[in-house]
DSSP file (Angstrom, degrees, kcal/mol; ACC not computed):
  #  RESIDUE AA STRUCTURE BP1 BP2  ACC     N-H-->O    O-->H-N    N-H-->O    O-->H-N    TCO  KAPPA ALPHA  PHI   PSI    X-CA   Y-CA   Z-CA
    1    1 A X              0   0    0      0, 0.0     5,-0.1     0, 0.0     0, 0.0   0.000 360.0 360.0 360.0 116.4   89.6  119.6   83.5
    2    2 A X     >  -     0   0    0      1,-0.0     4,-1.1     4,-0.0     3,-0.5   0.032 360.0-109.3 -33.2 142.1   89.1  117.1   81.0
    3    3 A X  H >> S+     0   0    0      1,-0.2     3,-1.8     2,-0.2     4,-1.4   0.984 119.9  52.8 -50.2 -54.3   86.0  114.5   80.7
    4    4 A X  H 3> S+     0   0    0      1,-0.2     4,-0.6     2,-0.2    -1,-0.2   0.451  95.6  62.8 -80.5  10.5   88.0  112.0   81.6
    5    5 A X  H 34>S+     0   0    0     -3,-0.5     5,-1.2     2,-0.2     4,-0.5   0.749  97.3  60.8 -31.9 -58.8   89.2  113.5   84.5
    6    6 A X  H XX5S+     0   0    0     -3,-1.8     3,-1.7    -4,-1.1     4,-1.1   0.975 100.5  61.5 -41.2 -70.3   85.7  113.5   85.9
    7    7 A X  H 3<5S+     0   0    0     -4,-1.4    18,-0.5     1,-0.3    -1,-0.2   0.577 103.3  34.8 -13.5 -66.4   85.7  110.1   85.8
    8    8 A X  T 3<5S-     0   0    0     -4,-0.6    -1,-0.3    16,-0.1    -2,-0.2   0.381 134.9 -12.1-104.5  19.4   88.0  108.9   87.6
    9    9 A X  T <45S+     0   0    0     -3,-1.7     2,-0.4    -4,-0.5    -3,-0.2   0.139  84.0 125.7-173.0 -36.7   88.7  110.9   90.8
   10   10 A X     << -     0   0    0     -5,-1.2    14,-0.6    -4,-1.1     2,-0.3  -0.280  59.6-136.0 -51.2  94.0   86.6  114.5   90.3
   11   11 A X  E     +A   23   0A   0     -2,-0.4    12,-0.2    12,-0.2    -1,-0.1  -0.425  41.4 159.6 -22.6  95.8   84.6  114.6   93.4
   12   12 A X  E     +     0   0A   0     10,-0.8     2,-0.2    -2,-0.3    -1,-0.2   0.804  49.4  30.5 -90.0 -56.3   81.4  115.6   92.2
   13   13 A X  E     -A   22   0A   0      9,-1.2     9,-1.9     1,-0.2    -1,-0.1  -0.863  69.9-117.7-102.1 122.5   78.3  114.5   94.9
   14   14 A X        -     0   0    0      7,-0.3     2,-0.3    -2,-0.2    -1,-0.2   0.286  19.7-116.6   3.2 157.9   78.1  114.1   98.8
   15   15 A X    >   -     0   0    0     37,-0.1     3,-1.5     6,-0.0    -1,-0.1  -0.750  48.6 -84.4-110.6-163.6   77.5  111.6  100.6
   16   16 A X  T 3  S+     0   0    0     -2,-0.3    -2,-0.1     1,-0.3    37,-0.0   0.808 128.0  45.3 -37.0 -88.6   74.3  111.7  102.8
   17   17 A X  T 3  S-     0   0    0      1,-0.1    -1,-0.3    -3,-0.1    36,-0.0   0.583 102.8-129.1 -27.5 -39.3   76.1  113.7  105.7
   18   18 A X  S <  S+     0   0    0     -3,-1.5     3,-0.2     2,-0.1    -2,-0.2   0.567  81.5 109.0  89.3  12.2   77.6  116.0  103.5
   19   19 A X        +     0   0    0      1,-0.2     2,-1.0     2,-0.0    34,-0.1   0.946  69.8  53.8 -83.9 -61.1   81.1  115.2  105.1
   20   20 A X  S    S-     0   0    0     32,-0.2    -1,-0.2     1,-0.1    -2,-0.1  -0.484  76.0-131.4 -80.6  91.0   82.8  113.2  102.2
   21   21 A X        -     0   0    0     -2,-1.0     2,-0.6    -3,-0.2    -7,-0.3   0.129  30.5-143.0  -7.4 128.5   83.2  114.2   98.6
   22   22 A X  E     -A   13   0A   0     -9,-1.9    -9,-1.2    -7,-0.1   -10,-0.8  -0.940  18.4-117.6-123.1 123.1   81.9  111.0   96.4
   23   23 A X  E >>  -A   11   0A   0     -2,-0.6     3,-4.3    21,-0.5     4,-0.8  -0.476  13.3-118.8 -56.3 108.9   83.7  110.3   93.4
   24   24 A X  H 3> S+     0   0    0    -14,-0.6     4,-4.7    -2,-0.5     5,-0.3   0.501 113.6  53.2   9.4 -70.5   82.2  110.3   90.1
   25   25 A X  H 3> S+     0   0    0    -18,-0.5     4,-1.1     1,-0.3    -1,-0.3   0.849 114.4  42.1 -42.6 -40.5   83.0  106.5   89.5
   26   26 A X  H <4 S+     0   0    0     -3,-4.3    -1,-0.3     1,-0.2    -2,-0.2   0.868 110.2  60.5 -82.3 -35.0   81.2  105.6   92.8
   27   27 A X  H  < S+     0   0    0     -4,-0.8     3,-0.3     1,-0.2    -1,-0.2   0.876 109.7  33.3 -44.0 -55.9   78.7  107.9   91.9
   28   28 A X  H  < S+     0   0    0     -4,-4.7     2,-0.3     1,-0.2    -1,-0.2   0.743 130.7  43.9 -87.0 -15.4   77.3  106.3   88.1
   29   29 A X  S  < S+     0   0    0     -4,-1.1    -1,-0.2    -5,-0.3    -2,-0.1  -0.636  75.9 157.5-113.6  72.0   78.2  102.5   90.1
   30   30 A X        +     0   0    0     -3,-0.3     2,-0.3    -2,-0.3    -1,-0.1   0.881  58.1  70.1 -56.9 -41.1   76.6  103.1   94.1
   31   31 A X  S >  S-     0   0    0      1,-0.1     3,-2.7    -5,-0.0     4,-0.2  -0.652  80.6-140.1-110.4 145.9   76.3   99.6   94.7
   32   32 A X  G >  S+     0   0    0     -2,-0.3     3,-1.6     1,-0.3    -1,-0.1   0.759 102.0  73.6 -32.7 -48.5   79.6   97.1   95.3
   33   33 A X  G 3  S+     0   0    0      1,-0.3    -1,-0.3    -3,-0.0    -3,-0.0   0.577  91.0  50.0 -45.6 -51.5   77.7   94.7   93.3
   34   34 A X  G <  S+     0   0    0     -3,-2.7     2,-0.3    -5,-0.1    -1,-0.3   0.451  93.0  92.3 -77.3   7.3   78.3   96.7   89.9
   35   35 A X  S <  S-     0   0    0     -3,-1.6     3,-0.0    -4,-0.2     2,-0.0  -0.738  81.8-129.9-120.3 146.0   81.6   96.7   90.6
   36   36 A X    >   -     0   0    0     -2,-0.3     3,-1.3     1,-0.1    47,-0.3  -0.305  27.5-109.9 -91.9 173.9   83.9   93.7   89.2
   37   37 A X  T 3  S+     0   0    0      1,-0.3    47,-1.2    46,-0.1     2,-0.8   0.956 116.2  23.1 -59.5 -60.8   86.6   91.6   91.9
   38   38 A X  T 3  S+     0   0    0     44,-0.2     2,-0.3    45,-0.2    -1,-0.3  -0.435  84.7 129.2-110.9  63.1   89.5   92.7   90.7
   39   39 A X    <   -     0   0    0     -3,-1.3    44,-1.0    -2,-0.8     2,-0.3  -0.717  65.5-122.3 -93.9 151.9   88.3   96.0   89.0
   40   40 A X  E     -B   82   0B   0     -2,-0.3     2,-0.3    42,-0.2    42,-0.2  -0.885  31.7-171.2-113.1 156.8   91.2   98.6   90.8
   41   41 A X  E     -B   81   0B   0     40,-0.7    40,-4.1    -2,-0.3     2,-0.2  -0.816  28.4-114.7-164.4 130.6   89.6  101.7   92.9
   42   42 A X  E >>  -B   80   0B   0     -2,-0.3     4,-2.9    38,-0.2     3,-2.5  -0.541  38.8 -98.0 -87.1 154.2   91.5  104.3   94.1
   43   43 A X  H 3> S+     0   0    0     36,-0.8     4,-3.5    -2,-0.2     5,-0.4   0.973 126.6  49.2 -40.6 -39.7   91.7  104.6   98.4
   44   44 A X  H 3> S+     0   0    0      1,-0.3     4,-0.6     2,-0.2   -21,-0.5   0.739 106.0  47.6 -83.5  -2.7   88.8  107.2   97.9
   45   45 A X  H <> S+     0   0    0     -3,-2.5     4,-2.5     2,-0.1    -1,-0.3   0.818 111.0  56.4 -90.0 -47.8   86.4  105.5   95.6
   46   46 A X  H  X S+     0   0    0     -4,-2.9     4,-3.5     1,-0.3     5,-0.3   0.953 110.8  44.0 -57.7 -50.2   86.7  102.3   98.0
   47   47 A X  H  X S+     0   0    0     -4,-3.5     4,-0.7    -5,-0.2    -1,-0.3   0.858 115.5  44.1 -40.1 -49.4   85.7  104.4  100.9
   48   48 A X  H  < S+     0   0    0     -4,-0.6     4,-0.3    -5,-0.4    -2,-0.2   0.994 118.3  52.5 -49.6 -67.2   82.8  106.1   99.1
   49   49 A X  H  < S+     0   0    0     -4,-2.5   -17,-0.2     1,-0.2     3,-0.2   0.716 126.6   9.6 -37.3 -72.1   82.2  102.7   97.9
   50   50 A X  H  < S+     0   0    0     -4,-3.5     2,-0.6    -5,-0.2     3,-0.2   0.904 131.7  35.6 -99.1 -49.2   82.0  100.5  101.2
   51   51 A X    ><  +     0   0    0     -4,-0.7     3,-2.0    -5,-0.3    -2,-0.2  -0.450  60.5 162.3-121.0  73.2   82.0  102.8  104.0
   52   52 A X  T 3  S+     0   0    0     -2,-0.6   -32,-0.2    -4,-0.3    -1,-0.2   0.917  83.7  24.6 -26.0 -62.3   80.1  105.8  103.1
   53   53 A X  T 3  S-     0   0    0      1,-0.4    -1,-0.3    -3,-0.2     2,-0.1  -0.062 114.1-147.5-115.5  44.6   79.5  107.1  106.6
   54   54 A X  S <  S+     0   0    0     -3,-2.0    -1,-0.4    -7,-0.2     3,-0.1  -0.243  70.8 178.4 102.2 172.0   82.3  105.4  108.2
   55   55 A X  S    S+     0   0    0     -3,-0.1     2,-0.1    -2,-0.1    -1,-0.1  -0.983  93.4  64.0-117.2 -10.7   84.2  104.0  110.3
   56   56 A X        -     0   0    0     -9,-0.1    -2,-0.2     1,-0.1     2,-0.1  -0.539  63.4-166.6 -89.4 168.2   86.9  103.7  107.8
   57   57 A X     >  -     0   0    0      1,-0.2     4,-1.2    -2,-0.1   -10,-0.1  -0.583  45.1 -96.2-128.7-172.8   88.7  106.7  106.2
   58   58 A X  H >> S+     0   0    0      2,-0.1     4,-1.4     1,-0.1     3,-1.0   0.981 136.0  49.7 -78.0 -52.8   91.3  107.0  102.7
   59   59 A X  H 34 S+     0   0    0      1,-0.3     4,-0.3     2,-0.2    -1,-0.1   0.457  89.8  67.9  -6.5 -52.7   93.7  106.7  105.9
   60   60 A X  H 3> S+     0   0    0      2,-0.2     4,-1.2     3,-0.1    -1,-0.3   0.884 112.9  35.6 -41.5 -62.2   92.1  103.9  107.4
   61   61 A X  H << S+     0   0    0     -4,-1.2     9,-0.3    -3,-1.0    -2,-0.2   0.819 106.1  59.6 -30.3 -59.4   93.7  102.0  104.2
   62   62 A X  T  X S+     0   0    0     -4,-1.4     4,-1.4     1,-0.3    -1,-0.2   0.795 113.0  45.4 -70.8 -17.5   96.8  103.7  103.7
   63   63 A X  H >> S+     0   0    0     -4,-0.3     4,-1.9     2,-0.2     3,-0.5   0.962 116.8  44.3 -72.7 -47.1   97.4  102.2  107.7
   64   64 A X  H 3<>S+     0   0    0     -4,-1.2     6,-1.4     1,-0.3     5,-0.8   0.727 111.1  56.4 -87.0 -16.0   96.1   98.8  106.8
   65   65 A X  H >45S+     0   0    0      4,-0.2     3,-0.9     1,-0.1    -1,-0.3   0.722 108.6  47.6 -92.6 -14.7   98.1   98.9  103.5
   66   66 A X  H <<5S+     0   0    0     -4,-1.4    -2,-0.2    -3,-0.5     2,-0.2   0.827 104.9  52.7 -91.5 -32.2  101.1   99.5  105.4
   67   67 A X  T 3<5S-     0   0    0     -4,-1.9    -1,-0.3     1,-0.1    -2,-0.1  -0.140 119.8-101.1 -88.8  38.5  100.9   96.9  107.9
   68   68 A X  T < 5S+     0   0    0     -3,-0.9    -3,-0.1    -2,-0.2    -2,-0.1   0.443  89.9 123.5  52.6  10.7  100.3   94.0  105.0
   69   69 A X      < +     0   0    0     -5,-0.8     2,-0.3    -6,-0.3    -4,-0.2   0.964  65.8  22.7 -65.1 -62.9   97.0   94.1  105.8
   70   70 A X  S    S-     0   0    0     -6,-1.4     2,-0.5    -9,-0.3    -2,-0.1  -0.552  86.3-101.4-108.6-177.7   95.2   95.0  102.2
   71   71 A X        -     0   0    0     14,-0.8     2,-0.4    -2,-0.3    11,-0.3  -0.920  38.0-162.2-113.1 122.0   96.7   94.3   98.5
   72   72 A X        -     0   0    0     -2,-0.5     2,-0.5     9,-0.1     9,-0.2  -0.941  21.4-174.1 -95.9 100.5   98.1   97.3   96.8
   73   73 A X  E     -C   80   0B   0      7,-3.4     7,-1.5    -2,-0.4     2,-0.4  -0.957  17.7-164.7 -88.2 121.0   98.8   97.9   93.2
   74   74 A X  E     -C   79   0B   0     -2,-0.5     2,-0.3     5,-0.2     5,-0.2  -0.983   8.4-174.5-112.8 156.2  100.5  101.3   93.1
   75   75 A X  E >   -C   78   0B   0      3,-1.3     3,-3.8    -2,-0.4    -2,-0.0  -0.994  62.4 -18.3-144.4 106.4  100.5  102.5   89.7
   76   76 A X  T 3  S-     0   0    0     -2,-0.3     3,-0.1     1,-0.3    -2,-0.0   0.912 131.6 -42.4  28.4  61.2  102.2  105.5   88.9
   77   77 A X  T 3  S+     0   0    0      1,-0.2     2,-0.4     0, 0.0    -1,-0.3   0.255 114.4 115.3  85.3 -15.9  102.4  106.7   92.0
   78   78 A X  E <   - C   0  75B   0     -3,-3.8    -3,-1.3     1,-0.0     2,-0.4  -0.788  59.8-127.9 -90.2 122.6   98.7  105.7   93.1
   79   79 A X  E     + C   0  74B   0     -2,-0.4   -36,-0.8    -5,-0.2     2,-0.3  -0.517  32.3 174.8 -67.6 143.1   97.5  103.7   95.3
   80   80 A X  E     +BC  42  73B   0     -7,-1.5    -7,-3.4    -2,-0.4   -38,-0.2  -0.988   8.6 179.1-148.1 161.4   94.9  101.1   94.2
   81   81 A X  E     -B   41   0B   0    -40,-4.1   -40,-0.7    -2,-0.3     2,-0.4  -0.558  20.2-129.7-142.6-166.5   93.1   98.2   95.8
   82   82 A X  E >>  -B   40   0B   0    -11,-0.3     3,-1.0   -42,-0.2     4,-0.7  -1.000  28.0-113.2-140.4 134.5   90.3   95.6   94.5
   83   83 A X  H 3> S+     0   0    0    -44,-1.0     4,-1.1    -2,-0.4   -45,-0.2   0.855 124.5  60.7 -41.5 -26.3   86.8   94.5   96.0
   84   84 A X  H 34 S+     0   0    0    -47,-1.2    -1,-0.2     2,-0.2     4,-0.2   0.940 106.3  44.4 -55.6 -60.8   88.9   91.2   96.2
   85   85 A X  H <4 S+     0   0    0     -3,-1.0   -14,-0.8     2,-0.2    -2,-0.2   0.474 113.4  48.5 -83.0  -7.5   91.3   93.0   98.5
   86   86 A X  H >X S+     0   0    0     -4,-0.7     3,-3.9     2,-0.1     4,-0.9   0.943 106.7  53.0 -77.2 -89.0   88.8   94.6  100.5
   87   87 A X  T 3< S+     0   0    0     -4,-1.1    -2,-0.2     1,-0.4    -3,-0.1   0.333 119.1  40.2 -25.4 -21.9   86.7   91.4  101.1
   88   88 A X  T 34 S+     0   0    0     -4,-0.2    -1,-0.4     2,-0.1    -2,-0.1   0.055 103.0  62.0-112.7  27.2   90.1   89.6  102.4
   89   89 A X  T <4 S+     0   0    0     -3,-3.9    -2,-0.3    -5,-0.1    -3,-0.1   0.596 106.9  52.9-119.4 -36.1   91.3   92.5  104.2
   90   90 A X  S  < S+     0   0    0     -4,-0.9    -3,-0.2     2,-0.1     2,-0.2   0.372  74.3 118.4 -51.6 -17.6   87.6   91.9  106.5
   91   91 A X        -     0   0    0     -5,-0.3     2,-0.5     1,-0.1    -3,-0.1  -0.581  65.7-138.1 -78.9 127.8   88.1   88.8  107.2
   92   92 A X        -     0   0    0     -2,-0.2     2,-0.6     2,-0.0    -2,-0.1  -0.783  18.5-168.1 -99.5 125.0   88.3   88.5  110.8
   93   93 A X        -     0   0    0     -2,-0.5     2,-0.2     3,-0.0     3,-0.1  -0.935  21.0-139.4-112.7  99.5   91.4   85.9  112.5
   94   94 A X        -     0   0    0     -2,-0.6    -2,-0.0     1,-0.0     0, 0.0  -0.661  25.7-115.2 -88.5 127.4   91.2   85.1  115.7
   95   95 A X        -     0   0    0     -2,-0.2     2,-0.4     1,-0.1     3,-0.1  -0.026  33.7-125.4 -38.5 161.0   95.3   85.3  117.5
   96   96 A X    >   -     0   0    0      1,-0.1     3,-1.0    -3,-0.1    -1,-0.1  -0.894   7.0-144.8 -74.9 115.0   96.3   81.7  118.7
   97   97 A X  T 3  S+     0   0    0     -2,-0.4     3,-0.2     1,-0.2    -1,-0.1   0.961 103.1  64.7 -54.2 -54.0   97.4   81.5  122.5
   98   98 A X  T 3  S+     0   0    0      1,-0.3     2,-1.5    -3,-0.1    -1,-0.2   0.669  80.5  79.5 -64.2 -34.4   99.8   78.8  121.4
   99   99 A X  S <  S+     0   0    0     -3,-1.0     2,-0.3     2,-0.1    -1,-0.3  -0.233  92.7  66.1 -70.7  39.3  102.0   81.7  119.0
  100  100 A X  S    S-     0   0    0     -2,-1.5     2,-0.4    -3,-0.2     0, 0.0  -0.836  94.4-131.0-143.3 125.1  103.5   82.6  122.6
  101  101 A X        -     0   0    0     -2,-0.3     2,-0.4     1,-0.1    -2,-0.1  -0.648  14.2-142.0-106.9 136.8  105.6   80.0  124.3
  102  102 A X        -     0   0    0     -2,-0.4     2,-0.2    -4,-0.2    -1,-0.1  -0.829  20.0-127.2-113.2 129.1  104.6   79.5  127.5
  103  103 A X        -     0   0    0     -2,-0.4     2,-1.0     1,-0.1     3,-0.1  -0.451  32.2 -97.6 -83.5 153.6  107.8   78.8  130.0
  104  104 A X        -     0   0    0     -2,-0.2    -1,-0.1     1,-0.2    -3,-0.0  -0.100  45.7 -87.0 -50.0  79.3  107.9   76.2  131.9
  105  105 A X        -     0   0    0     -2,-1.0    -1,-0.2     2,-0.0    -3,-0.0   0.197  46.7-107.0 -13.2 135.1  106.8   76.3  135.6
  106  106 A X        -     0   0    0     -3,-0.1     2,-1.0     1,-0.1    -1,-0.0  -0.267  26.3-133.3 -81.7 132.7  109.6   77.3  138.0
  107  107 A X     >  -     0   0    0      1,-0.2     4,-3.7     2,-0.0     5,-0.2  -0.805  18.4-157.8-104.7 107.6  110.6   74.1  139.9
  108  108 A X  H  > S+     0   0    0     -2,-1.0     4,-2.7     2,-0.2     5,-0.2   0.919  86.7  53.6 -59.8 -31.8  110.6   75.8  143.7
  109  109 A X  H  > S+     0   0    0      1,-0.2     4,-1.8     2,-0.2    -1,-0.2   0.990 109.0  54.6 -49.1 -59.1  113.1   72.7  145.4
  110  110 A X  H >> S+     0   0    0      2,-0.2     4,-1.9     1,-0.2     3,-0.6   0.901 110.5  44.0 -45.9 -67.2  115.3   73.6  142.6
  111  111 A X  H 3X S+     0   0    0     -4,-3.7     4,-0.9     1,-0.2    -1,-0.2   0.890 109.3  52.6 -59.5 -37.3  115.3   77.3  143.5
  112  112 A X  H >X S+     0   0    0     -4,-2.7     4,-1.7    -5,-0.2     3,-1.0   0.900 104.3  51.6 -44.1 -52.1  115.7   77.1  146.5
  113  113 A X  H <X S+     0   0    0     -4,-1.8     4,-1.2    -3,-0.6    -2,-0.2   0.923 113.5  49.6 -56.8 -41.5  118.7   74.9  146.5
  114  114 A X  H 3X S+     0   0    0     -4,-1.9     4,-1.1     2,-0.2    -1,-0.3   0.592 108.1  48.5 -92.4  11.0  120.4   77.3  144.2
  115  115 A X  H <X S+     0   0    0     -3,-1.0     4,-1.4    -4,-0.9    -2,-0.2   0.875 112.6  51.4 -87.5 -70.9  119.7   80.3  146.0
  116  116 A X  H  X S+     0   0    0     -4,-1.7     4,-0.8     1,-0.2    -2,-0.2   0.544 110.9  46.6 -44.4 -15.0  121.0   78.5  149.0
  117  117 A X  H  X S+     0   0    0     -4,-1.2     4,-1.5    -5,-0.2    -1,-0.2   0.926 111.0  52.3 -86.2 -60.7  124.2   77.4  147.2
  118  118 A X  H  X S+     0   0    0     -4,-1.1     4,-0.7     2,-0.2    -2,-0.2   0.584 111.1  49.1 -14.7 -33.2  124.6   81.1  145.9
  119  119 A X  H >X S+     0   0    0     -4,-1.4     3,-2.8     2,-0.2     4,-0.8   0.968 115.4  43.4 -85.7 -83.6  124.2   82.1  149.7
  120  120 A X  H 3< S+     0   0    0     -4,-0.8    -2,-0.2     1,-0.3     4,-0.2   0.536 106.1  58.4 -69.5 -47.1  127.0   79.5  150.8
  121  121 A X  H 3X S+     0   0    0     -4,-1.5     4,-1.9     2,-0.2    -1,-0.3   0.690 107.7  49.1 -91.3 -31.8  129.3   80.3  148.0
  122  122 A X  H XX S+     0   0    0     -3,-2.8     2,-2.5    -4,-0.7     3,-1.4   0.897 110.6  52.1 -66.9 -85.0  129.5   84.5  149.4
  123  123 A X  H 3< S+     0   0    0     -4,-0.8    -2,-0.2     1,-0.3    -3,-0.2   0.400 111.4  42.0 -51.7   2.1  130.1   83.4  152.6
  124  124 A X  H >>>S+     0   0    0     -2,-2.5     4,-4.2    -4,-0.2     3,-3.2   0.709 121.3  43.3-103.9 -63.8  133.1   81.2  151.7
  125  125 A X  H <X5S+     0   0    0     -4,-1.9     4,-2.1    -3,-1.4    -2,-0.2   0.862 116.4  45.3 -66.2 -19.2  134.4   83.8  149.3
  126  126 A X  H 3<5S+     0   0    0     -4,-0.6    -1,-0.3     2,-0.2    -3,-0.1   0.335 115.8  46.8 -97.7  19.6  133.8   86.9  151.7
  127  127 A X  H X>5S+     0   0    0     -3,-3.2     3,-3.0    -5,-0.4     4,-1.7   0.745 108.9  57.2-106.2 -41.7  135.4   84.9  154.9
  128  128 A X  H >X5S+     0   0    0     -4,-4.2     4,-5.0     1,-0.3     3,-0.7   0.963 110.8  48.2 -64.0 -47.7  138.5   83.8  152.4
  129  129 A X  H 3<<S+     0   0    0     -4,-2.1    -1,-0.3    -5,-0.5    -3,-0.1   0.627 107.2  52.6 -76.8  -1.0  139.0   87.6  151.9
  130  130 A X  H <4 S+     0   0    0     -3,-3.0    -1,-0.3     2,-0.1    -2,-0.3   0.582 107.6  47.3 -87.0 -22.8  138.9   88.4  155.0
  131  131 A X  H << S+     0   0    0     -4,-1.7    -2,-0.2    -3,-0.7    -3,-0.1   0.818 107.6  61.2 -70.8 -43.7  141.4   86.1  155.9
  132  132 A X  S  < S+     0   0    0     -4,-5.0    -1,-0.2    -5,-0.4    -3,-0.1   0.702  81.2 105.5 -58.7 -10.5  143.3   87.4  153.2
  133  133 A X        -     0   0    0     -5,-0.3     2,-0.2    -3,-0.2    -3,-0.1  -0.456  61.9-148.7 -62.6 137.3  143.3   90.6  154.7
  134  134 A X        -     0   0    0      1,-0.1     2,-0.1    -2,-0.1    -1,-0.1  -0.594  21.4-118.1-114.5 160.4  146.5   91.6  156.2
  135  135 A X        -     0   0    0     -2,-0.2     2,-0.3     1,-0.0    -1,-0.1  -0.408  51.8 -77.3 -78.6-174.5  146.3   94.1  159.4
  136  136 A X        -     0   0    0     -2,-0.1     2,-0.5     1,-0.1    -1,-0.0  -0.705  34.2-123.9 -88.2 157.9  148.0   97.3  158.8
  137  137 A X        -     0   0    0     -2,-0.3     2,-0.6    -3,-0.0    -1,-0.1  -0.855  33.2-150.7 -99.2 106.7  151.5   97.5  158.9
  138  138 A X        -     0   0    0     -2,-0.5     2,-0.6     1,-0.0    -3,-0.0  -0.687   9.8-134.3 -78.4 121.2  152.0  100.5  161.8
  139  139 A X        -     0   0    0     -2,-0.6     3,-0.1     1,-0.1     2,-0.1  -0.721  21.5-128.3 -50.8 102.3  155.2  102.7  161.5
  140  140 A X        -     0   0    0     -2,-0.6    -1,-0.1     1,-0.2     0, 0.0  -0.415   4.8-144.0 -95.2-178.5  156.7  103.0  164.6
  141  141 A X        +     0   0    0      2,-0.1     2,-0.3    -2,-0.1    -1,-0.2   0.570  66.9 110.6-107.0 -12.8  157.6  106.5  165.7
  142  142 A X        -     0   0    0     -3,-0.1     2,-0.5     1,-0.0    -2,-0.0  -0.493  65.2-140.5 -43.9 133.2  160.8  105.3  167.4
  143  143 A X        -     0   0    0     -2,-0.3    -2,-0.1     2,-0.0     2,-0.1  -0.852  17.2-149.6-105.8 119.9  163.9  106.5  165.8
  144  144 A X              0   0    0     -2,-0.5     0, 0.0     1,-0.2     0, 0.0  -0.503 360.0 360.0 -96.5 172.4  166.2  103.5  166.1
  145  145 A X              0   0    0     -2,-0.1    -1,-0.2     0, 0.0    -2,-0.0   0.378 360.0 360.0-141.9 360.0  169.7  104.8  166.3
């Protein structure tokens, strides 16, 4: 492996916990602060970067990048993000009631009359087809000669 391997992805250090590999980069820059807005960070530096001991994972991202949530350069085949894209990807937006169109209250006279027309309009059509109905035509069993 190459020096500049190290650099930019070798997982070198812990963090505290000992669960998460920390990447070199994050490693010589710890704090956000040294880090420029739109400087680009691979998923696993950002993590190291901002949530050391959680709650977000490189997963957490790839989820948030997929739903339009954060800004994504991929670059040969790599994802990369920004402290800029992080820092609007937190920003919290509370839904609007109003995006959901609220129907109209049911006017009850009104249903009622048209259930009651509906009612009135079977009974018309199932006495007219009964009327239509013929009786059965009986054979008789006389033999006319």
């Amino acid at each position: 492996m190459t020096t500049s391997d190290q650099t930019t992805s070798c997982p070198t250090g812990t963090d505290r916990s000992g669960r998460r590999p920390i990447p070199v980069r994050v490693l010589e820059r710890p704090d956000p602060s040294q880090w420029g807005e739109h400087e680009l960070m691979n998923f696993k530096e950002a993590v190291a970067l901002f949530w050391r001991q959680g709650p977000l994972t490189e997963h957490s991202l790839r989820t948030v990048h997929r739903n339009g949530i954060l800004g994504v350069a991929v670059i040969a085949g790599k994802f990369l993000t920004t402290k800029a894209a992080i820092a609007e990807m937190g920003v919290c937006v509370r839904k609007t009631i109003a995006s959901v169109p609220e129907k109209p209250l049911p006017n009850r006279d009104a249903a009622k009359a048209k259930a009651a027309a509906m009612v009135d309009n079977f009974r018309i059509r199932l006495q007219d087809e009964l009327a239509n109905q013929k009786a059965p035509v009986r054979k008789s069993t006389r033999s006319q000669s």
